[in-house]
N, CA, C and O atoms as a Tinker XYZ file with bonds, in Angstrom:
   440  protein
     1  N    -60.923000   50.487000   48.140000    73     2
     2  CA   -61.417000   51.377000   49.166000    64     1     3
     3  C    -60.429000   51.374000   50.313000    63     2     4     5
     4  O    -59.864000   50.357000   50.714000    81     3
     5  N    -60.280000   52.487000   50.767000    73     3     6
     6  CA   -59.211000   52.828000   52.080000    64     5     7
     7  C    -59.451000   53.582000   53.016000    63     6     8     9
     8  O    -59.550000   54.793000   52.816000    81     7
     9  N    -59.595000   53.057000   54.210000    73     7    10
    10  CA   -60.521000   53.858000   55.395000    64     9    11
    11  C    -59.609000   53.948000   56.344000    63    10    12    13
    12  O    -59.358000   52.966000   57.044000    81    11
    13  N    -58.922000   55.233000   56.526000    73    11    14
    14  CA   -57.962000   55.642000   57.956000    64    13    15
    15  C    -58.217000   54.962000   59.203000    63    14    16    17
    16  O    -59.332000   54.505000   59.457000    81    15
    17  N    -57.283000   54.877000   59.958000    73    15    18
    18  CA   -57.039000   54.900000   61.214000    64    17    19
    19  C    -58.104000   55.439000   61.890000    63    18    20    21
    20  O    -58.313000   56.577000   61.471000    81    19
    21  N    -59.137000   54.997000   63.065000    73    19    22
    22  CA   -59.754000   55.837000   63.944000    64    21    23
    23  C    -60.855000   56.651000   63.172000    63    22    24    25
    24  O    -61.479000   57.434000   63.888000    81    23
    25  N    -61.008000   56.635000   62.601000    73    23    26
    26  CA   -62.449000   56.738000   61.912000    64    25    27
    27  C    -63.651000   55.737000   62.164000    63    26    28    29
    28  O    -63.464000   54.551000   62.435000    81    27
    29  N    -64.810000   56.276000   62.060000    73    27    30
    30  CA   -66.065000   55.706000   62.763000    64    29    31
    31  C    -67.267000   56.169000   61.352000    63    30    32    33
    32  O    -67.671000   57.251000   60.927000    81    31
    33  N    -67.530000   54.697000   60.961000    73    31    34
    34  CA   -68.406000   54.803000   59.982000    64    33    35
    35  C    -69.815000   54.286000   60.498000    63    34    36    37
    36  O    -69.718000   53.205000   61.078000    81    35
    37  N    -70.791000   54.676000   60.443000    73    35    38
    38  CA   -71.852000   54.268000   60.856000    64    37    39
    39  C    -72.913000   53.325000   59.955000    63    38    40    41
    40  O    -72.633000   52.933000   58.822000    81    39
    41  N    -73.948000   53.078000   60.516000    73    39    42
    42  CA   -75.067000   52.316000   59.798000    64    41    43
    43  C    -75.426000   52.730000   58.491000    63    42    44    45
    44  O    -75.627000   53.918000   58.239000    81    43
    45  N    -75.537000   51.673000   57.490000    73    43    46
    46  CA   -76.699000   52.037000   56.387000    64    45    47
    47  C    -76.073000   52.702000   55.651000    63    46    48    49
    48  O    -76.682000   53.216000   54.714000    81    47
    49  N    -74.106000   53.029000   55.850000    73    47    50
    50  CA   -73.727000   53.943000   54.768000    64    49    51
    51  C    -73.366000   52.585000   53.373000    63    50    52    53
    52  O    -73.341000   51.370000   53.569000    81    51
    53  N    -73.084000   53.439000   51.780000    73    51    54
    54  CA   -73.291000   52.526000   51.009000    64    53    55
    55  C    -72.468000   53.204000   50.218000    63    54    56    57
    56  O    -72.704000   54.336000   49.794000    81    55
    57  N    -71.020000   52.254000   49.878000    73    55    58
    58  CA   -70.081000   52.807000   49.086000    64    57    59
    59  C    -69.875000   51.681000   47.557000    63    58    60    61
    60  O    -69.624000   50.478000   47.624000    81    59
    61  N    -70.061000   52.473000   46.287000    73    59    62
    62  CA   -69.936000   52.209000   45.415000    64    61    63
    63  C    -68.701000   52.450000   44.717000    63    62    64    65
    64  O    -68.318000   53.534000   44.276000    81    63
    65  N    -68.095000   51.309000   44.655000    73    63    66
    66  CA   -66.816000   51.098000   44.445000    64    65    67
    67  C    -66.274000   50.767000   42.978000    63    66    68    69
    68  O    -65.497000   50.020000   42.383000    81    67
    69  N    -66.933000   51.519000   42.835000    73    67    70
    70  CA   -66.335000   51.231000   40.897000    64    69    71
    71  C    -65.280000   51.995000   40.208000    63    70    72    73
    72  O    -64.607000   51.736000   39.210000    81    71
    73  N    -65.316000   53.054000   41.045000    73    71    74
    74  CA   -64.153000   53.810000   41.772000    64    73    75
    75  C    -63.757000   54.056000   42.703000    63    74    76    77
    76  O    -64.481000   54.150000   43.694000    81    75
    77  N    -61.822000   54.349000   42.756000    73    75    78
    78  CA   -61.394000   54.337000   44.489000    64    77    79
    79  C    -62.469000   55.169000   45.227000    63    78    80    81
    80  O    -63.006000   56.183000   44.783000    81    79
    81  N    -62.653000   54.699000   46.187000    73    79    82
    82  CA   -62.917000   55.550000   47.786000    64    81    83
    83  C    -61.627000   55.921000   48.867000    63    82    84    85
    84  O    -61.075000   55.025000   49.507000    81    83
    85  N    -61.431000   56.624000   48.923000    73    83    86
    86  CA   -60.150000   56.893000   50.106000    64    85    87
    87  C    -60.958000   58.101000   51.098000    63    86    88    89
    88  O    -61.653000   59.042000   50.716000    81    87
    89  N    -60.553000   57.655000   52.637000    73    87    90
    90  CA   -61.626000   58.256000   53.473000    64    89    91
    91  C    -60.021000   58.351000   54.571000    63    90    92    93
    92  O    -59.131000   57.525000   54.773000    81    91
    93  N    -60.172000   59.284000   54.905000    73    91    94
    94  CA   -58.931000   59.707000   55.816000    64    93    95
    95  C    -58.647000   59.146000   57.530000    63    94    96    97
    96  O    -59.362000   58.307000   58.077000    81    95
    97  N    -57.534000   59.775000   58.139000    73    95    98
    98  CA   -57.982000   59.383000   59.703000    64    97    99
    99  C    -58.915000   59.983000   60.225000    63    98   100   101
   100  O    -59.356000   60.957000   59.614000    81    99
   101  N    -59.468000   59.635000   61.410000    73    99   102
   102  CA   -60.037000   60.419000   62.654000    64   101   103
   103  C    -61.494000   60.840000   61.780000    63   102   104   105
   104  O    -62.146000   61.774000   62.247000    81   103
   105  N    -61.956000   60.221000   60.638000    73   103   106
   106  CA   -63.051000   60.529000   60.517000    64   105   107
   107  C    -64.361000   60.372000   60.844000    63   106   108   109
   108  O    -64.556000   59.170000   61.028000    81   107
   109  N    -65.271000   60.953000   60.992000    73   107   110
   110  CA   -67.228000   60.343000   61.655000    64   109   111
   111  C    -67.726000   60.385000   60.346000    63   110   112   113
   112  O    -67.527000   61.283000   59.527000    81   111
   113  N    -68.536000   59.129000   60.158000    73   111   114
   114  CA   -69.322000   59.066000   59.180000    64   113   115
   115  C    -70.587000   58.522000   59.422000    63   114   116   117
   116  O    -70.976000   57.431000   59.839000    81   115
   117  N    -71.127000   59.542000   59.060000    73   115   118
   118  CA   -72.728000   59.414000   59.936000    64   117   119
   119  C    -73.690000   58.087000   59.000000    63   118   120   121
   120  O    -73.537000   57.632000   57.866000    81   119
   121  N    -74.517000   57.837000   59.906000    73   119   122
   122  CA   -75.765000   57.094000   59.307000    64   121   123
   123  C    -76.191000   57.459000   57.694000    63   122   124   125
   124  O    -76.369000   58.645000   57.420000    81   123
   125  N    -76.321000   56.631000   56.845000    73   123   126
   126  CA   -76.960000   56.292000   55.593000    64   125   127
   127  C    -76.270000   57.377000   54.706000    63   126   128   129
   128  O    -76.890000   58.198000   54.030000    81   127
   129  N    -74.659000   57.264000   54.805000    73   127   130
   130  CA   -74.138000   58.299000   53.700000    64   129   131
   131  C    -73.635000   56.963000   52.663000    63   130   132   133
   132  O    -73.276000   55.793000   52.796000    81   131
   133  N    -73.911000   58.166000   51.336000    73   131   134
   134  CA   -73.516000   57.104000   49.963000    64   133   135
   135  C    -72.510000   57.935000   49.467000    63   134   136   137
   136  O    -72.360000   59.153000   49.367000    81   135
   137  N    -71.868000   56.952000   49.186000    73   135   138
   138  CA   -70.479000   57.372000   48.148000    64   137   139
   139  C    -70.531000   57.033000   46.504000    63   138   140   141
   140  O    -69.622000   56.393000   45.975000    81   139
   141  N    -71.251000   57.342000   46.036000    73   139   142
   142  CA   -70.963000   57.200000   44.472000    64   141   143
   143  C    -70.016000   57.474000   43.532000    63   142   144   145
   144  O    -69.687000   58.578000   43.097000    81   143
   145  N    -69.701000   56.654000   43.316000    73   143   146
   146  CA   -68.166000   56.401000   42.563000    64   145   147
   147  C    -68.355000   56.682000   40.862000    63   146   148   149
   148  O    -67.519000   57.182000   40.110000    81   147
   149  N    -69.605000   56.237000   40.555000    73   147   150
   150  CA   -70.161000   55.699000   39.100000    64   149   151
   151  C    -71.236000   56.639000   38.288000    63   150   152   153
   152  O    -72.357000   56.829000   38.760000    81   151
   153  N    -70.904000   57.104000   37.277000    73   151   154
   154  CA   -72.168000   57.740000   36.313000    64   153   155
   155  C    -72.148000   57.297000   35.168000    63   154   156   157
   156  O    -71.359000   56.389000   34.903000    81   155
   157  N    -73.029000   57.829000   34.164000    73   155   158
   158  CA   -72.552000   57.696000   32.633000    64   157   159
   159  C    -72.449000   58.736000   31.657000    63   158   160   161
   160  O    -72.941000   59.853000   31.814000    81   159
   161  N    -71.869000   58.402000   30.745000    73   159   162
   162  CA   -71.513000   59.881000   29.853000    64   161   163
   163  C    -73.218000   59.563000   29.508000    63   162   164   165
   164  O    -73.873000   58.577000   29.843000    81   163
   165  N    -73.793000   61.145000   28.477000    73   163   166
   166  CA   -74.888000   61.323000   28.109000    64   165   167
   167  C    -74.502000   60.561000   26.780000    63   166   168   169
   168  O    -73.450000   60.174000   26.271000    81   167
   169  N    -75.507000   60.535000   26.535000    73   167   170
   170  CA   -75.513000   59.297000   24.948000    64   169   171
   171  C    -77.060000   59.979000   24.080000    63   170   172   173
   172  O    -77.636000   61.028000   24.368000    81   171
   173  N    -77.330000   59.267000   23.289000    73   171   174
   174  CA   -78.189000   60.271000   22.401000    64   173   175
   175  C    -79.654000   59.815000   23.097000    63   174   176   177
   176  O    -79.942000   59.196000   24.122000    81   175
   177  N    -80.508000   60.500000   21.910000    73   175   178
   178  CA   -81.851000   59.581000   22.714000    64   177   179
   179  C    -82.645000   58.692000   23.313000    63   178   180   181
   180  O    -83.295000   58.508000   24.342000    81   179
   181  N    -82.201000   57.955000   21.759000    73   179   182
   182  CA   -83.032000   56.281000   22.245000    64   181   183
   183  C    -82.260000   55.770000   23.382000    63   182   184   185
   184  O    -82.818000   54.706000   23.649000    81   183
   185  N    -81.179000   55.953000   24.291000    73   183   186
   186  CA   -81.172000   55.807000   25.706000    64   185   187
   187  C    -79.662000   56.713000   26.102000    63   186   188   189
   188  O    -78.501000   56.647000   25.698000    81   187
   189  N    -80.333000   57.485000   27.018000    73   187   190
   190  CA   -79.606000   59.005000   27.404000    64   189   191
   191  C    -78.255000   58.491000   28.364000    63   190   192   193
   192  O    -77.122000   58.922000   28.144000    81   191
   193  N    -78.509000   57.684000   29.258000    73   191   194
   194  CA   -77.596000   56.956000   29.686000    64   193   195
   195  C    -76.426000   55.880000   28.785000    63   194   196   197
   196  O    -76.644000   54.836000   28.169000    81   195
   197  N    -75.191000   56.613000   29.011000    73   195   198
   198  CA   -74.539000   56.221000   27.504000    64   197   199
   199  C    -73.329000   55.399000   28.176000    63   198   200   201
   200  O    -73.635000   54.837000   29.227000    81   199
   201  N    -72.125000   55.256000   27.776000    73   199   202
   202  CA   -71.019000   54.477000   28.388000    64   201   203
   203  C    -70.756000   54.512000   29.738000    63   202   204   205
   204  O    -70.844000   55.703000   30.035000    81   203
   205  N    -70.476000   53.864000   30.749000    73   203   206
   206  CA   -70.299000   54.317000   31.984000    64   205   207
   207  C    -69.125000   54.695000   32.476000    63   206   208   209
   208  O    -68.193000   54.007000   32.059000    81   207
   209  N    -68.757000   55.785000   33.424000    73   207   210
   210  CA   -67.587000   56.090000   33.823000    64   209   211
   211  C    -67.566000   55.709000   35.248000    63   210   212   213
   212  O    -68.643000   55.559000   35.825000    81   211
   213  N    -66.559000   55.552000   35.817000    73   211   214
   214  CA   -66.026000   56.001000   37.269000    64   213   215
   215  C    -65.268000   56.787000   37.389000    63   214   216   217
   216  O    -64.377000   56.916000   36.550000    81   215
   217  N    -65.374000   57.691000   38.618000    73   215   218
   218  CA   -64.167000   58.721000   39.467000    64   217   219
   219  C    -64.184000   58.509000   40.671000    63   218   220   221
   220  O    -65.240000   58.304000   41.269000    81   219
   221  N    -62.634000   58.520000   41.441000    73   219   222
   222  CA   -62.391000   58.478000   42.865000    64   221   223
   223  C    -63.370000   59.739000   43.513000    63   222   224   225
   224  O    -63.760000   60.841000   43.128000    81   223
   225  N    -63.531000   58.813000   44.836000    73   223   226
   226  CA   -63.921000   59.974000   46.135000    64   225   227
   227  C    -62.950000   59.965000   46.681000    63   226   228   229
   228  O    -62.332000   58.900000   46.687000    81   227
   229  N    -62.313000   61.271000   47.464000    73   227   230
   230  CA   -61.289000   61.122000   48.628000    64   229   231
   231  C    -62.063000   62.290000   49.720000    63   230   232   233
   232  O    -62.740000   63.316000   49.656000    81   231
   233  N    -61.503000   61.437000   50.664000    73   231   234
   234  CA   -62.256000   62.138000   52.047000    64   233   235
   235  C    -61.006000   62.679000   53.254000    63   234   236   237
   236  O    -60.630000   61.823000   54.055000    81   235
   237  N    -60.378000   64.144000   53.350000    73   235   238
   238  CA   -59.630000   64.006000   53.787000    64   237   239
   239  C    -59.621000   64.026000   55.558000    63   238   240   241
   240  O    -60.659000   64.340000   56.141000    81   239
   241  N    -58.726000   63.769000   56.118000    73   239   242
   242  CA   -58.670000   63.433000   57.926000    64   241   243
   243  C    -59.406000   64.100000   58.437000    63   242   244   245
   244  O    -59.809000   65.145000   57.927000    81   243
   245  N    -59.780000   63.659000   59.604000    73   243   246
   246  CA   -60.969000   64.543000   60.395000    64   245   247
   247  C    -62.037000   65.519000   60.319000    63   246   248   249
   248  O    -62.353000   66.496000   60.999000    81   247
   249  N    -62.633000   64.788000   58.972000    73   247   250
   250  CA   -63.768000   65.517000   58.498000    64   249   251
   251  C    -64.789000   64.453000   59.253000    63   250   252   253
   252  O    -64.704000   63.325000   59.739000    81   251
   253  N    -66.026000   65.687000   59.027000    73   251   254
   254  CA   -67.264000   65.149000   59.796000    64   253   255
   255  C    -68.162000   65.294000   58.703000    63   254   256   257
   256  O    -68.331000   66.406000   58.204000    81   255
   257  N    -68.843000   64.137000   58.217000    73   255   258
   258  CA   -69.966000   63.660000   57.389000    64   257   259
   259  C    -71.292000   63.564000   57.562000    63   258   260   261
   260  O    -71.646000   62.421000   57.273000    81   259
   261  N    -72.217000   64.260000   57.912000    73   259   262
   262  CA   -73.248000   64.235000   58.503000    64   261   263
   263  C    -74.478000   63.132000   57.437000    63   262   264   265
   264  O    -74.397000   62.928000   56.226000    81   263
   265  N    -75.889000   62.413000   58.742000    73   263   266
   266  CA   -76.449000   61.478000   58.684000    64   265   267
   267  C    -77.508000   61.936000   56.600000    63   266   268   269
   268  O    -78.078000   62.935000   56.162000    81   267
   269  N    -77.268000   60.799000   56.131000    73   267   270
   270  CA   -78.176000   60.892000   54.724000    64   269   271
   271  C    -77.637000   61.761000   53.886000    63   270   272   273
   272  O    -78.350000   62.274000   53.023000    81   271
   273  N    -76.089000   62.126000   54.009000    73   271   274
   274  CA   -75.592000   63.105000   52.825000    64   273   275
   275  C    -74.893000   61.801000   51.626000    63   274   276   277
   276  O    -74.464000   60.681000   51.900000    81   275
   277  N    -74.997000   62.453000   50.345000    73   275   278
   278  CA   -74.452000   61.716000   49.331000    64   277   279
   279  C    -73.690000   62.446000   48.654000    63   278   280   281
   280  O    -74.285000   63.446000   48.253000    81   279
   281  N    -72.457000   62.386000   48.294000    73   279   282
   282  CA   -71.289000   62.286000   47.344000    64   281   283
   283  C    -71.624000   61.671000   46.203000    63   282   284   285
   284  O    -72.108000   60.539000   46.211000    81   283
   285  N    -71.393000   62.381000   45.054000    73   283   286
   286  CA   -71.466000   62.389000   43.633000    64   285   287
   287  C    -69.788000   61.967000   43.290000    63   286   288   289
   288  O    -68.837000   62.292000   44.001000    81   287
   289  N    -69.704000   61.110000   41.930000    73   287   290
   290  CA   -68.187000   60.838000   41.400000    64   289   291
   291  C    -67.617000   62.493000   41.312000    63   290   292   293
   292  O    -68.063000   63.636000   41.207000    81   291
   293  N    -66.059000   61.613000   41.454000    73   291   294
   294  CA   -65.021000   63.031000   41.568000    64   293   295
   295  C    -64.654000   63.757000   42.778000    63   294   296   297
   296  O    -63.537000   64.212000   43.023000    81   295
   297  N    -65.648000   63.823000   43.481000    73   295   298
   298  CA   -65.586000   64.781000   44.328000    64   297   299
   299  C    -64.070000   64.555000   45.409000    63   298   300   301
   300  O    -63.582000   63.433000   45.546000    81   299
   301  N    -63.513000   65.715000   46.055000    73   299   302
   302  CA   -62.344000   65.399000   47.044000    64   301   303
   303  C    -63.161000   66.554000   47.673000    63   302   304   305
   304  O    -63.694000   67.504000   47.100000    81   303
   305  N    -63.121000   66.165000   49.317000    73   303   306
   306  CA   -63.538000   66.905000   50.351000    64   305   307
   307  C    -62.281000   67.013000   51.281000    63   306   308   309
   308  O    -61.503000   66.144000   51.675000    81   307
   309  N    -62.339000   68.385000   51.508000    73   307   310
   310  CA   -60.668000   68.510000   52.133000    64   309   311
   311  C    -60.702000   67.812000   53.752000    63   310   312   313
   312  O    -61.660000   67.181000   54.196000    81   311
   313  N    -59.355000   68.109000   54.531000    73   311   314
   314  CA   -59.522000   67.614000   56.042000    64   313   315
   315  C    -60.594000   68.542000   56.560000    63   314   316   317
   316  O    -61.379000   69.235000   55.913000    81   315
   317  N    -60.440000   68.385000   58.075000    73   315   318
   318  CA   -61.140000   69.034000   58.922000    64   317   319
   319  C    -62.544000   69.422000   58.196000    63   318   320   321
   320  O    -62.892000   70.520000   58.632000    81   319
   321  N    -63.369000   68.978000   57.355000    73   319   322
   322  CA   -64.628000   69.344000   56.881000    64   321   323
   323  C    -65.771000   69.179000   57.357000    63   322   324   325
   324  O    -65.790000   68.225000   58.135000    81   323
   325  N    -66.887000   69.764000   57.217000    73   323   326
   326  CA   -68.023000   69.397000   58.025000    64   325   327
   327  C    -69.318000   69.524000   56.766000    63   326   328   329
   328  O    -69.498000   70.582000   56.164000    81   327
   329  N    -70.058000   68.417000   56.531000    73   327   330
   330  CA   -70.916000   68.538000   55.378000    64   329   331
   331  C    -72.265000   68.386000   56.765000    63   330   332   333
   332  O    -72.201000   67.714000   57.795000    81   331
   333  N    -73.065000   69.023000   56.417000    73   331   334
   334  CA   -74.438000   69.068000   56.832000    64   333   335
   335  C    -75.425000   67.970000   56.528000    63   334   336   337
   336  O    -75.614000   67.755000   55.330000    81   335
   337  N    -76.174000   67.140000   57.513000    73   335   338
   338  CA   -76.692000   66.533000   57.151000    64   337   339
   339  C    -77.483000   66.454000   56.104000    63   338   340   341
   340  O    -78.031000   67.546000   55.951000    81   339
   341  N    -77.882000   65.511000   55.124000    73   339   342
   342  CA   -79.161000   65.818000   54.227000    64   341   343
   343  C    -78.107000   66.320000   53.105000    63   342   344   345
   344  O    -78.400000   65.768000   52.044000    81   343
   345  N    -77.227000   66.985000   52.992000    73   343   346
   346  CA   -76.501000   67.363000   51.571000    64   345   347
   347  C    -76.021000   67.102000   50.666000    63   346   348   349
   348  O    -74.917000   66.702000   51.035000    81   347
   349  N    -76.090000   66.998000   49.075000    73   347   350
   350  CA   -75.795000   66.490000   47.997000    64   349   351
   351  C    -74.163000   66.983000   47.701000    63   350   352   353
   352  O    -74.136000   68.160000   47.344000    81   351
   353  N    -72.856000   66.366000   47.769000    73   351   354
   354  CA   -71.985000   66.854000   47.514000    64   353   355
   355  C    -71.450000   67.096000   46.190000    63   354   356   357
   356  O    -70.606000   66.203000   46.102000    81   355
   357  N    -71.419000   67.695000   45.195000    73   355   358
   358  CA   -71.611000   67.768000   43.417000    64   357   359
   359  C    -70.220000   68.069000   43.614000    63   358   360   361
   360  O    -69.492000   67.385000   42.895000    81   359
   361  N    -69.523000   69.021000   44.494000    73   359   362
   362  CA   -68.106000   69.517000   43.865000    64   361   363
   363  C    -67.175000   69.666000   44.948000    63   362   364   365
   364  O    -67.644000   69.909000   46.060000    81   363
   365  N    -66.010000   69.566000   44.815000    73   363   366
   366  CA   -64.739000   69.993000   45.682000    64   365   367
   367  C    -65.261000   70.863000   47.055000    63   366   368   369
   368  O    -65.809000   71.953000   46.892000    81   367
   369  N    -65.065000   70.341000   48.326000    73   367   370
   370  CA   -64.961000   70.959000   49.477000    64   369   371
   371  C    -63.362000   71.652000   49.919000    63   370   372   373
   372  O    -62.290000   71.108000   49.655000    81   371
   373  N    -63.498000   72.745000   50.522000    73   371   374
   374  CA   -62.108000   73.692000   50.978000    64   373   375
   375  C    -62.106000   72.339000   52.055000    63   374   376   377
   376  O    -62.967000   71.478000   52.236000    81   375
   377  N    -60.306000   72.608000   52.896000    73   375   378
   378  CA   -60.083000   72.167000   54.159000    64   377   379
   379  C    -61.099000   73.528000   55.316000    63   378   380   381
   380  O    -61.607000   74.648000   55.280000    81   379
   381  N    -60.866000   72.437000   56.141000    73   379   382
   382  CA   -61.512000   73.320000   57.680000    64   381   383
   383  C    -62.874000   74.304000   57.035000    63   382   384   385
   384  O    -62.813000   75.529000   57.142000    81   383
   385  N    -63.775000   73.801000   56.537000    73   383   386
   386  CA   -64.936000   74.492000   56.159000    64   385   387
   387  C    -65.951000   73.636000   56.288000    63   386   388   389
   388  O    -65.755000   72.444000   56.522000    81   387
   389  N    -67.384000   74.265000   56.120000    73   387   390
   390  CA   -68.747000   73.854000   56.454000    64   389   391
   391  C    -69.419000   74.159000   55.018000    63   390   392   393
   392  O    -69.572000   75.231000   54.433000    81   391
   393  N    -69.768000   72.831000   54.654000    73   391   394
   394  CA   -71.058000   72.352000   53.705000    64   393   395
   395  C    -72.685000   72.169000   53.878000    63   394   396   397
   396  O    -73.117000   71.249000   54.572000    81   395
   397  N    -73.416000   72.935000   53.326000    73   395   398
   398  CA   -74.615000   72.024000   53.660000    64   397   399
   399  C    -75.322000   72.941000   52.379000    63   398   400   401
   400  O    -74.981000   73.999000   51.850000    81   399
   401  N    -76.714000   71.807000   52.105000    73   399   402
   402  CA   -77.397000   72.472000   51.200000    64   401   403
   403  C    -77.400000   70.966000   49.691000    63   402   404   405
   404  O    -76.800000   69.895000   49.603000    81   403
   405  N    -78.320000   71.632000   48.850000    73   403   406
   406  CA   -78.567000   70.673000   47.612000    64   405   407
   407  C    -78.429000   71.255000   46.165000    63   406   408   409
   408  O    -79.421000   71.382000   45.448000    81   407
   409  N    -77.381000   71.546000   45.824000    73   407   410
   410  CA   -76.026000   71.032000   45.781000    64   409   411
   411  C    -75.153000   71.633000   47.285000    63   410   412   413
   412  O    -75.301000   72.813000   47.604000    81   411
   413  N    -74.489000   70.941000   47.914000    73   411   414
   414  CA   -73.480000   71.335000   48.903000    64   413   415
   415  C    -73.155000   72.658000   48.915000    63   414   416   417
   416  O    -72.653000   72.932000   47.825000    81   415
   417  N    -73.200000   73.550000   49.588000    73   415   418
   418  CA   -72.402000   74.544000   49.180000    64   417   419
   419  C    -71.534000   75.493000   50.384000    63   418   420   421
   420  O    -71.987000   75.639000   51.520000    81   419
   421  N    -70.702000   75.878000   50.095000    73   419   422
   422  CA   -69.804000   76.856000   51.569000    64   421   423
   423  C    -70.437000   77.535000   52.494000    63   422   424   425
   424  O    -70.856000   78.562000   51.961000    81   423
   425  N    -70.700000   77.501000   53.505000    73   423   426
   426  CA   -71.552000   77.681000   54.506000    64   425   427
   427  C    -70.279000   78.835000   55.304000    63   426   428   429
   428  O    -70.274000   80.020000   54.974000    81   427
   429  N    -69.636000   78.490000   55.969000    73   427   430
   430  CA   -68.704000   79.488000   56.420000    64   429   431
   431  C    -67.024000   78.751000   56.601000    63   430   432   433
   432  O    -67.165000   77.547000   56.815000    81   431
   433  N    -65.921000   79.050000   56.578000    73   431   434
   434  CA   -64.389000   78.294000   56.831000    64   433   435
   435  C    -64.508000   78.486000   57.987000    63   434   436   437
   436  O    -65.150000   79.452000   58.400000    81   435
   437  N    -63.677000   77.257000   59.119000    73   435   438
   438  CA   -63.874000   77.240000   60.077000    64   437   439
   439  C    -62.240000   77.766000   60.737000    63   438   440
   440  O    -62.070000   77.871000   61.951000    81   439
């Protein structure tokens, strides 16, 4: 895990490190955000949860993370970003744009 310069992580956030985390400079990271690093491939019935994988998160500079949002494996959120509190991040964020919603989704480029 690698956390920039001047960045401000707050309470209750919870990073699962089973894959890299990389979190940029000058970032805010609000209250009770999770970083999930970890899933599993699907597997057959008798138990659906099958081999486990990891994928990196990267978080790029001076993005703003708002309080109780969670990041799903894979994901890269560009700089200057702004995710909305409460939001599930499933896929790739633009730079200088606004997220919010369940799944995340483009709100307007800033």
């Amino acid at each position: 895990m690698e956390i920039g310069e001047d960045t401000f992580v707050n309470y209750e956030c919870w990073f699962n490190t089973a894959g890299k985390i990389t979190i940029g400079r000058m970032c805010n990271i609000a209250y009770k955000v999770t970083f999930i690093t970890s899933t599993h491939e699907i597997a057959d019935r008798v138990r659906r949860a099958g081999k486990p994988i990891s994928e990196e998160i990267t978080v790029g500079d001076g993005t703003w993370i708002g309080a109780n949002v969670t990041i799903l494996p894979g994901v890269n959120i560009g700089s200057g970003v702004i995710i909305a509190a409460g939001s599930v991040v499933v896929h790739d964020c633009e730079d200088n744009s606004i997220y919010a919603g369940n799944p995340a989704k483009l709100i307007k480029k800033l």
